[in-house]
C-alpha positions in Angstrom: 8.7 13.8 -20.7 8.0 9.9 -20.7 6.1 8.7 -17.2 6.5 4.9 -16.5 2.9 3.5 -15.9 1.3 2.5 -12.9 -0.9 -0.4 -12.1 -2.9 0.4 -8.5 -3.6 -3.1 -6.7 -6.2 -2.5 -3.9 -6.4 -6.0 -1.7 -9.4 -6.2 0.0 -11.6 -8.4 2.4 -15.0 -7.5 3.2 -14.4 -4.0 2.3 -18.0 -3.0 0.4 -19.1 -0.2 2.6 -15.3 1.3 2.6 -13.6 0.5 -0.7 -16.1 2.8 -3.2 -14.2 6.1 -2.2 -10.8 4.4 -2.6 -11.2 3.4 -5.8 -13.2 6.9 -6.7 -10.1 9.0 -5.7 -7.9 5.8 -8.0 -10.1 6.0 -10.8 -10.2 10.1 -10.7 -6.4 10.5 -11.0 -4.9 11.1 -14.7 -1.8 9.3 -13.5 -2.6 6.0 -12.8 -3.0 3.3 -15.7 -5.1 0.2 -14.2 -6.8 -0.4 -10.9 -6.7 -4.2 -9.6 -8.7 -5.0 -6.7 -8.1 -8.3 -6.0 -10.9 -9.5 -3.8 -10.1 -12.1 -0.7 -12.5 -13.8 -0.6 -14.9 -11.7 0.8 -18.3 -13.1 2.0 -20.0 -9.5 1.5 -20.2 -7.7 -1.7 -16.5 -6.1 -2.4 -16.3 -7.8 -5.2 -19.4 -6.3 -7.2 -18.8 -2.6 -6.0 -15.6 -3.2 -7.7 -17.2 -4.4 -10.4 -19.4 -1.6 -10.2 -16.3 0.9 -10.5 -15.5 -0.4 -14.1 -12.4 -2.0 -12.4 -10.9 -5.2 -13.0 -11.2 -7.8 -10.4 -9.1 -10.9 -9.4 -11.5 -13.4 -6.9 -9.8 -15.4 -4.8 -11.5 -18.5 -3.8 -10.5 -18.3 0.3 -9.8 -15.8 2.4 -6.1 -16.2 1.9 -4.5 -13.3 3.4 -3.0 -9.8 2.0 0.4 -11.2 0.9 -1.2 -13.6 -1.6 -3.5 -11.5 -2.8 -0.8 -9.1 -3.8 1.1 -11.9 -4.9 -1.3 -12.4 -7.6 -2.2 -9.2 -8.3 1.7 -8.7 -9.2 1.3 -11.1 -11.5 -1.5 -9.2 -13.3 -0.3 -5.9 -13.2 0.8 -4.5 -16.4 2.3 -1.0 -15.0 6.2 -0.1 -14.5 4.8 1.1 -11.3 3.1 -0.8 -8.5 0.7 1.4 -6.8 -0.4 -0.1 -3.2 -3.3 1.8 -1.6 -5.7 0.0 1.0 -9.0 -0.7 0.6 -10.8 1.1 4.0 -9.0 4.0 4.0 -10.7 7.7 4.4 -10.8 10.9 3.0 -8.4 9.9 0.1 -8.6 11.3 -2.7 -6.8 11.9 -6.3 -4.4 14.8 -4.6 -3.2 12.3 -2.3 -2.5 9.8 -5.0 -0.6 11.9 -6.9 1.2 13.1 -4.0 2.7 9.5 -3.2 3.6 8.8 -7.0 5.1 12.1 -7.4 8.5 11.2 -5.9 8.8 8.0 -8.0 7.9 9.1 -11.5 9.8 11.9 -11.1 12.8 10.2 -10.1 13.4 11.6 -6.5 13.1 8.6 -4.5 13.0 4.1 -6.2 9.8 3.9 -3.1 7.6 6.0 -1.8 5.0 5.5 1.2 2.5 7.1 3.3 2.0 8.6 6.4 -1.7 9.1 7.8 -3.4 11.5 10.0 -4.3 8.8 12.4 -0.7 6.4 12.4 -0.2 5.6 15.9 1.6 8.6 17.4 5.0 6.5 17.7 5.4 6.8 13.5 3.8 10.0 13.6 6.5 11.6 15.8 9.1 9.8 14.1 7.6 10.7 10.7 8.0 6.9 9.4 4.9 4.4 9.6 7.8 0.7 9.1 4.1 -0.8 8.1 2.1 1.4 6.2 -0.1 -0.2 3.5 0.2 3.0 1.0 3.3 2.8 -1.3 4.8 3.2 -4.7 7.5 1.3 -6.0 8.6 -0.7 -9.2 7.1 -3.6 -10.6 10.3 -5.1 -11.5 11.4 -4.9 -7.7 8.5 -7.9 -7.1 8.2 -9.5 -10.4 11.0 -12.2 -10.1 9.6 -13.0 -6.1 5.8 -13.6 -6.8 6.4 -17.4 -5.1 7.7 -15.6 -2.0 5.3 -13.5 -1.5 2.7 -15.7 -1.9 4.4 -17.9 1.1 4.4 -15.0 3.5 2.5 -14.7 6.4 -0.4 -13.1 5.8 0.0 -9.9 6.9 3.9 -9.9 6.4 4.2 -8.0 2.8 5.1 -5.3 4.2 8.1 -5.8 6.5 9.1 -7.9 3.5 8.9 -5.3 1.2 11.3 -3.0 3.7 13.8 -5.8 3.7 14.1 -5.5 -0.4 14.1 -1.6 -0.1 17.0 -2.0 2.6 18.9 -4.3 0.6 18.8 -2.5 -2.3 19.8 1.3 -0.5 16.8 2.4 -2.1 15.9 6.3 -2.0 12.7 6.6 -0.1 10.1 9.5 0.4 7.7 9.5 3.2 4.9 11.6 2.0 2.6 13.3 5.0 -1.4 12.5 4.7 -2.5 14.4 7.7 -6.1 13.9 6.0 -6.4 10.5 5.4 -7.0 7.8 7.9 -7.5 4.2 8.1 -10.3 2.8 10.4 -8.9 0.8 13.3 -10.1 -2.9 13.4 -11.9 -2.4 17.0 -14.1 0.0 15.0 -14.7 -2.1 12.2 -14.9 -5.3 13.6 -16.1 -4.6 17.0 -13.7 -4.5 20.4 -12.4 -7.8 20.9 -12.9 -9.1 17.2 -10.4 -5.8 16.3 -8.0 -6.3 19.2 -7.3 -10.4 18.1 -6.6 -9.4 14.5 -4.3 -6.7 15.4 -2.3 -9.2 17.8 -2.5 -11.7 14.6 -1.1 -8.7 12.4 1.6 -8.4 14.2 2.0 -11.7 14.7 2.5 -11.9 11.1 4.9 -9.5 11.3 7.1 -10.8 13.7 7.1 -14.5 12.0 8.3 -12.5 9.0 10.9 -10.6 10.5 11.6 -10.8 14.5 11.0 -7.6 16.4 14.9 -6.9 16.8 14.7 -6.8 13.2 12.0 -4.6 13.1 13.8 -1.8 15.2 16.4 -2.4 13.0 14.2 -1.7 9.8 13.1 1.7 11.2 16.4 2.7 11.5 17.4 1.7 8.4 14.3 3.3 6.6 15.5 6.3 7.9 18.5 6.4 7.0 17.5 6.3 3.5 14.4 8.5 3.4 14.5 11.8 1.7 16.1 14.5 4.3 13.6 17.5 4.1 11.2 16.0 1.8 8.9 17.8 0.2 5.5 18.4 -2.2 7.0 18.1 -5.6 6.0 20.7 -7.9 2.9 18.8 -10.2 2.6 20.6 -13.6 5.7 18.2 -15.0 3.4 14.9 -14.7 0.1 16.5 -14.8 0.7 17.3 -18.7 0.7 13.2 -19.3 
């Protein structure tokens, strides 16, 4: 069985006392090719516990935002596959990797995307997270849209990303990680700090697409998510 390859792009921004166990549970699974972490121009040291990892690193010079740095690290990645995972998130590890690229190489589902423990309980009754940062899809999908991208709003890769899936009736597979969790801002940044970037999140998010358009990604997303999705069965990919 051939397997398409898969490039793992990790953006990050003052991530250094997070990002080690992401990339440890990157690095540990058989399945994925290369790890990017493309550094945003962190004023802490992200960048050398990358470094650190064996992992390639892309600096940027300014704290540009997520969408550009995924927009270059696009244009680096060598893999069929574009593997997003965020840099701060929890008690991830390989299992969970493989888990979310399961679907794709196998051919169940063109996109794949998480859904952690702690998503606000909206998405987690709903079993969709519109937003999540955790997804697989293909390379080609992006490749041809780098300058895009790298206009976005800052936080607006995402919604951006469900607007191609959408257009393009893609198959998509929500895959449950009830033990993985991302940190909210207030916690990492401290209560006020946290709550202003999560209004200028969504702000992003609404200059990308506006909220009726939002609502109406949700229900779109569902309508083309796996019905009854499931763990696929491992020992097919595991023999790569």
């Amino acid at each position: 069985m051939s397997l398409a390859t898969v490039t793992c792009l990790i953006p990050a921004f003052n991530e250094s006392r997070r990002i080690g166990a992401v990339l440890a549970a990157a690095c540990a699974n058989r399945l994925v090719d290369e790890v990017i972490v493309i550094d945003d121009g962190s004023t802490d040291d992200t960048a050398e516990v990358a470094e650190r990892a064996g992992v390639r690193v892309l600096r940027q010079p300014a704290n540009r935002g997520k969408s550009a740095a995924l927009a270059r690290g696009i244009a680096a990645a060598q893999g069929d596959l574009i593997l997003l995972l965020d840099a701060d998130l929890r008690g991830l590890t390989a299992n969970h990797v493989t888990d979310l690229l399961a679907p794709v190489l196998l051919d169940e589902a063109e996109g794949s995307l998480s859904l952690r423990g702690n998503a606000p309980l909206p998405w987690r009754l709903l079993g969709l997270d519109y937003i999540s940062g955790e997804r697989v899809l293909p390379r080609a999908l992006l490749a041809d849209r780098l300058d895009a991208i790298a206009r976005l709003p800052r936080f607006g890769f995402e919604a951006y990303l469900n607007a191609l899936w959408i257009a393009s009736a893609a198959r998509l597979a929500v895959v449950r990680w009830p033990d993985v969790a991302s940190p909210a801002k207030a916690r990492k940044r401290g209560l006020a700090a946290g709550v202003l970037a999560d209004a200028l999140m969504l702000g992003d998010i609404f200059r990308t697409i506006p909220p009726h358009r939002a609502l109406g990604q949700i229900v779109a997303l569902q309508r083309q998510r796996l019905s009854g999705h499931r763990r696929l069965p491992l020992v097919p990919i595991l023999g790569r």
